[in-house]
C-alpha positions in Angstrom: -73.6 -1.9 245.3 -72.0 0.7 243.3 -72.4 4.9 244.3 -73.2 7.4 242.4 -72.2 11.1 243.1 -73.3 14.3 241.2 -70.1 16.1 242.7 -66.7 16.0 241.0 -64.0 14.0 243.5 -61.9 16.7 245.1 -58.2 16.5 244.8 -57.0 16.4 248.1 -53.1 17.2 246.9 -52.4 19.7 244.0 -50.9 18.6 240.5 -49.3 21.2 238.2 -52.1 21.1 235.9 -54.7 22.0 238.4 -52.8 24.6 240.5 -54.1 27.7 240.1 -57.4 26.0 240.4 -56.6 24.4 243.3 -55.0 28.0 244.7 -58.2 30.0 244.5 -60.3 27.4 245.8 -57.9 27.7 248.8 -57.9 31.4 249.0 -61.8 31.4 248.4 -62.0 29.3 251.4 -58.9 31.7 253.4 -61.3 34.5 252.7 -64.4 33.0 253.6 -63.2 32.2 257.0 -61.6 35.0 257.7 -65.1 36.5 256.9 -66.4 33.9 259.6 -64.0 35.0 262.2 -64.9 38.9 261.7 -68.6 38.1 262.6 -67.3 36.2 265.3 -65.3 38.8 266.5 -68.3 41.5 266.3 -70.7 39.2 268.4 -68.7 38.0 270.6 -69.5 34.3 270.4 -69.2 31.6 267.3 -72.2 30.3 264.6 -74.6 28.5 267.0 -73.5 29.7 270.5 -76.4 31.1 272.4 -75.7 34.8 273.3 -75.4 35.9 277.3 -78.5 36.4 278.7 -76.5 39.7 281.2 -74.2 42.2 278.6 -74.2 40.5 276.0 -74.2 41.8 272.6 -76.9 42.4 270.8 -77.1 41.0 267.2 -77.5 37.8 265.8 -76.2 36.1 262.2 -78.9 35.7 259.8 -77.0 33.6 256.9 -75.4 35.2 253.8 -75.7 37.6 251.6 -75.6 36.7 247.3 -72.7 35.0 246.1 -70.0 37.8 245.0 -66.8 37.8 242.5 -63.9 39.5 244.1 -61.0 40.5 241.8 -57.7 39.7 243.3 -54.4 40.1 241.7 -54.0 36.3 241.9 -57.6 35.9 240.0 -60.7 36.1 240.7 -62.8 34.2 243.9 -66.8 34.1 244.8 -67.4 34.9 248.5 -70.7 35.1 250.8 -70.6 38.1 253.0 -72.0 36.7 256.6 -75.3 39.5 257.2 -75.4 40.3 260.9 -79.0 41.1 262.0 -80.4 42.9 265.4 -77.3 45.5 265.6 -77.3 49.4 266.1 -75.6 50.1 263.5 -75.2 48.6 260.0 -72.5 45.5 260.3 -69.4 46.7 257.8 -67.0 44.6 257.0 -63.2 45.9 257.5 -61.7 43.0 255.5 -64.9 43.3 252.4 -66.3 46.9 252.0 -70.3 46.5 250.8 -70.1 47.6 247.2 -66.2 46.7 246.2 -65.5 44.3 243.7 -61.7 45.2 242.8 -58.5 45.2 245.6 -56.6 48.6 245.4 -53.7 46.4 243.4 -56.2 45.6 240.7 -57.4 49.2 240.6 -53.7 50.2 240.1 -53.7 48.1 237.4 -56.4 49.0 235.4 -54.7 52.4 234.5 -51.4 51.7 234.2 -52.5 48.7 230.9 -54.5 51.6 229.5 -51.4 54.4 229.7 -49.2 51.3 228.1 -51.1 51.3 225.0 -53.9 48.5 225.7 -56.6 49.1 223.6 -60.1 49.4 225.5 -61.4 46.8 223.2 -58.3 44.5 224.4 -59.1 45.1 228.1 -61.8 42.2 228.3 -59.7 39.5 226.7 -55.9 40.9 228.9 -58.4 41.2 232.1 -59.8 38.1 231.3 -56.5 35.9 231.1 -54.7 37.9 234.0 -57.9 37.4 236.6 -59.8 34.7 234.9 -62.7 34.1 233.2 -64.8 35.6 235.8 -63.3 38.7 236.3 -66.2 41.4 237.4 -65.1 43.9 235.0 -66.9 45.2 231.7 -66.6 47.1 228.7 -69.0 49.5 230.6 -66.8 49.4 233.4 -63.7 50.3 231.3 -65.6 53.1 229.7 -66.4 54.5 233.3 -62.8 54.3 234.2 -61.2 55.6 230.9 -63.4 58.9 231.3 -62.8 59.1 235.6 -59.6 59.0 234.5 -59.5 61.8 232.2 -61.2 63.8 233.8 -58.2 63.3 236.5 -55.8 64.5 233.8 -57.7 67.2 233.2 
Protein backbone atom coordinates (compact mmCIF):
# COMPACT_ATOMS: atom_id res chain seq x y z
CA UNK A 1 0.00 0.00 0.00
CA UNK A 2 1.30 3.25 -1.09
CA UNK A 3 1.37 6.65 1.56
CA UNK A 4 0.33 9.69 1.02
CA UNK A 5 1.71 12.81 2.87
CA UNK A 6 0.38 16.52 2.66
CA UNK A 7 3.96 17.57 4.06
CA UNK A 8 6.93 18.25 1.81
CA UNK A 9 9.97 15.51 2.63
CA UNK A 10 12.51 17.47 4.74
CA UNK A 11 16.02 17.46 3.68
CA UNK A 12 17.84 16.07 6.24
CA UNK A 13 21.48 17.42 4.68
CA UNK A 14 21.73 20.88 3.00
CA UNK A 15 22.46 21.29 -0.86
CA UNK A 16 23.70 24.63 -2.24
CA UNK A 17 20.47 25.43 -3.77
CA UNK A 18 18.51 25.19 -0.59
CA UNK A 19 20.94 26.75 1.86
CA UNK A 20 19.82 29.68 3.03
CA UNK A 21 16.53 27.97 3.33
CA UNK A 22 17.84 25.37 5.11
CA UNK A 23 19.89 28.12 7.43
CA UNK A 24 16.83 29.93 8.68
CA UNK A 25 14.85 27.01 9.32
CA UNK A 26 17.86 26.08 11.60
CA UNK A 27 18.06 29.42 13.25
CA UNK A 28 14.12 29.60 13.54
CA UNK A 29 14.44 26.45 15.42
CA UNK A 30 18.01 27.85 17.51
CA UNK A 31 15.74 30.67 18.50
CA UNK A 32 12.74 28.89 19.36
CA UNK A 33 14.59 26.77 21.83
CA UNK A 34 16.48 29.14 23.24
CA UNK A 35 12.92 30.71 23.79
CA UNK A 36 12.03 27.19 25.49
CA UNK A 37 14.95 27.29 27.73
CA UNK A 38 14.23 31.05 29.02
CA UNK A 39 10.80 29.84 30.32
CA UNK A 40 12.44 26.99 31.64
CA UNK A 41 14.87 28.92 33.36
CA UNK A 42 12.05 31.41 34.92
CA UNK A 43 9.94 28.47 36.35
CA UNK A 44 12.30 26.55 37.41
CA UNK A 45 11.21 23.22 35.93
CA UNK A 46 10.70 21.96 32.01
CA UNK A 47 7.19 21.79 29.69
CA UNK A 48 5.26 19.14 31.61
CA UNK A 49 7.05 18.82 35.04
CA UNK A 50 4.74 19.25 37.89
CA UNK A 51 5.80 22.32 40.03
CA UNK A 52 6.97 21.74 43.93
CA UNK A 53 4.25 21.57 46.06
CA UNK A 54 6.89 23.55 49.16
CA UNK A 55 8.77 26.93 47.39
CA UNK A 56 8.13 26.45 44.36
CA UNK A 57 7.49 29.01 41.91
CA UNK A 58 4.60 30.16 41.08
CA UNK A 59 3.53 30.41 37.40
CA UNK A 60 2.67 28.05 34.88
CA UNK A 61 3.15 27.98 30.70
CA UNK A 62 -0.05 28.42 28.95
CA UNK A 63 1.16 27.74 25.15
CA UNK A 64 2.22 30.45 22.72
CA UNK A 65 1.55 33.54 21.72
CA UNK A 66 0.73 34.46 17.49
CA UNK A 67 3.29 33.48 15.17
CA UNK A 68 5.84 36.60 14.72
CA UNK A 69 8.46 37.61 11.85
CA UNK A 70 11.70 38.64 13.39
CA UNK A 71 14.16 40.56 11.13
CA UNK A 72 17.65 39.33 11.40
CA UNK A 73 20.58 40.40 9.39
CA UNK A 74 20.74 36.84 8.08
CA UNK A 75 16.84 37.18 6.96
CA UNK A 76 13.92 37.00 8.29
CA UNK A 77 12.41 33.88 10.80
CA UNK A 78 8.70 33.31 12.41
CA UNK A 79 8.90 32.53 16.16
CA UNK A 80 6.13 31.74 18.96
CA UNK A 81 6.88 33.60 22.12
CA UNK A 82 6.19 30.88 25.05
CA UNK A 83 3.19 33.11 27.39
CA UNK A 84 3.94 32.36 31.05
CA UNK A 85 0.65 32.47 33.11
CA UNK A 86 0.12 32.79 37.13
CA UNK A 87 3.33 35.14 37.69
CA UNK A 88 3.70 38.49 39.76
CA UNK A 89 4.83 40.23 37.33
CA UNK A 90 4.41 40.28 33.58
CA UNK A 91 6.95 37.40 32.05
CA UNK A 92 9.58 39.60 29.65
CA UNK A 93 11.54 38.03 27.54
CA UNK A 94 15.47 39.18 27.69
CA UNK A 95 16.34 37.33 24.47
CA UNK A 96 12.63 38.75 22.49
CA UNK A 97 11.43 42.18 23.82
CA UNK A 98 7.23 42.18 23.41
CA UNK A 99 6.80 44.62 20.61
CA UNK A 100 10.32 44.33 18.53
CA UNK A 101 10.34 43.15 15.18
CA UNK A 102 13.90 44.41 13.96
CA UNK A 103 17.66 43.37 15.82
CA UNK A 104 19.65 46.69 16.63
CA UNK A 105 21.92 45.51 13.37
CA UNK A 106 18.96 45.77 11.14
CA UNK A 107 17.90 49.08 12.71
CA UNK A 108 21.49 50.30 11.90
CA UNK A 109 20.80 49.46 8.60
CA UNK A 110 17.87 51.08 7.81
CA UNK A 111 19.52 54.59 8.01
CA UNK A 112 22.66 54.11 6.78
CA UNK A 113 20.80 52.65 2.82
CA UNK A 114 18.66 55.88 3.19
CA UNK A 115 21.93 58.43 3.82
CA UNK A 116 23.56 56.29 0.68
CA UNK A 117 21.11 57.44 -1.66
CA UNK A 118 18.33 54.53 -1.66
CA UNK A 119 15.24 55.92 -2.67
CA UNK A 120 12.22 55.32 -0.12
CA UNK A 121 10.32 53.81 -2.97
CA UNK A 122 13.55 51.31 -3.38
CA UNK A 123 13.55 50.31 0.28
CA UNK A 124 10.70 47.49 -0.17
CA UNK A 125 12.31 45.73 -3.11
CA UNK A 126 16.54 46.24 -1.37
CA UNK A 127 14.75 45.15 2.19
CA UNK A 128 13.04 42.62 0.52
CA UNK A 129 16.09 40.77 -1.22
CA UNK A 130 18.57 41.46 1.78
CA UNK A 131 15.91 39.95 4.55
CA UNK A 132 13.60 38.08 2.34
CA UNK A 133 10.39 38.10 1.18
CA UNK A 134 8.96 38.33 4.58
CA UNK A 135 10.64 41.11 5.91
CA UNK A 136 8.27 42.99 8.59
CA UNK A 137 8.95 46.25 7.19
CA UNK A 138 6.67 48.74 5.15
CA UNK A 139 6.42 51.75 3.21
CA UNK A 140 4.57 53.06 6.32
CA UNK A 141 7.33 51.91 8.32
CA UNK A 142 10.00 53.68 6.14
CA UNK A 143 7.99 56.85 6.20
CA UNK A 144 7.94 56.65 10.17
CA UNK A 145 11.71 56.21 10.17
CA UNK A 146 12.70 58.79 7.42
CA UNK A 147 10.74 61.56 9.57
CA UNK A 148 12.28 60.09 13.29
CA UNK A 149 15.16 60.44 11.63
CA UNK A 150 14.94 63.94 10.72
CA UNK A 151 13.74 65.06 13.26
CA UNK A 152 17.15 63.60 14.83
CA UNK A 153 19.10 65.84 12.43
CA UNK A 154 17.26 68.54 13.36
Amino acid sequence: MEQHTTQAPVESSPTWERLETWLRSKMREWLQELLEAEVDELLGRRKSARRKPVDGVPGYRSGHGKPRRLALSCGTVTVRRPRVRGLQERFESRLLPLFARRTPEVNALLPELYLHGLALRDFDLAVRGLLGEDAPLSAATVSRLKETWHAEQA
